[in-house]
C-alpha positions as CSV (number, residue, x, y, z in Angstrom):
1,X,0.0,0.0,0.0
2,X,2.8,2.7,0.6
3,X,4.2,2.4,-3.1
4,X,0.7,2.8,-4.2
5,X,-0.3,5.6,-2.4
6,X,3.3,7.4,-2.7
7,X,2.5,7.2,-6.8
8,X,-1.0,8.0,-6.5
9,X,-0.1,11.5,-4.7
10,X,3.0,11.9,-6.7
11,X,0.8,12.0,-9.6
12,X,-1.9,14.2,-7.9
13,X,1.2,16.4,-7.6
14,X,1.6,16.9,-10.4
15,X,-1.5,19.0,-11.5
16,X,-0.5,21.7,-9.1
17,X,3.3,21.5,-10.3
18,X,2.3,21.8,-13.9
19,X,0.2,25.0,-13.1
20,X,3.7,25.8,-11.3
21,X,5.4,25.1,-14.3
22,X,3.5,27.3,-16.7
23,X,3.0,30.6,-14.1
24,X,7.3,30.4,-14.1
25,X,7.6,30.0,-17.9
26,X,5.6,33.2,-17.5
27,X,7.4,35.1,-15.0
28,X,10.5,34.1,-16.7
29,X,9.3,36.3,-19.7
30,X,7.5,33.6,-22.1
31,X,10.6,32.8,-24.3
32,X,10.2,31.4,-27.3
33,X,13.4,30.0,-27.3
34,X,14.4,27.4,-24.5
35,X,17.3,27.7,-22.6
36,X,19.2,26.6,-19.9
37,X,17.9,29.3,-17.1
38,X,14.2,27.7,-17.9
39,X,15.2,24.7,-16.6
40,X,15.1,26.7,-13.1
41,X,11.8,28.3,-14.0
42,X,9.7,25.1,-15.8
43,X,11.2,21.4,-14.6
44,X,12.1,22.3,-11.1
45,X,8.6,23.2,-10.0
46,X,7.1,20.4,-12.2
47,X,9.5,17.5,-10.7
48,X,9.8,19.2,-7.5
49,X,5.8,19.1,-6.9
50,X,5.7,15.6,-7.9
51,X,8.7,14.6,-5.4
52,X,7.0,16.0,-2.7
53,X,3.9,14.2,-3.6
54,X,6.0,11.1,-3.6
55,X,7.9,11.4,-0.3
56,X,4.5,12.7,1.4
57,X,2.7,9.3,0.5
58,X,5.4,7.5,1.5
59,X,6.1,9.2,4.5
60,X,2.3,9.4,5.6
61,X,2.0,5.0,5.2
62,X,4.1,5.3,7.5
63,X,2.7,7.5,10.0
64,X,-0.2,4.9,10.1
65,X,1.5,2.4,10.2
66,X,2.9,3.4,13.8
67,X,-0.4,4.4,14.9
68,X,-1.8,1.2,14.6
């Protein structure tokens, strides 16, 4: 259950890191052009969101897991 529930809120995640994604693509300008400093502004927020969503599940099977 703790894999399944660390992917299931690493992928809930990532909705609120693509929305992350595309408001620092914005602030960054809007470039048409890619470059290394989007990197920074796009993938970080994106992978970073879902990360957290992973470690969270994880991390919360087992908190129950010693309340039990």
């Amino acid at each position: 259950m703790g894999v399944g529930r660390a992917l299931l809120f690493g992928a809930f995640a990532a909705i609120p890191g693509m929305l992350l994604a595309v408001i620092g693509w914005a602030i960054s300008g809007s470039p048409q052009d890619w470059g290394y400093e989007l990197w920074l502004a796009c993938y970080l927020p994106f992978f970073g969101c879902i990360a957290a969503g992973l470690v969270f599940g994880w991390r919360s099977n087992e908190l129950v897991n010693e309340e039990a």
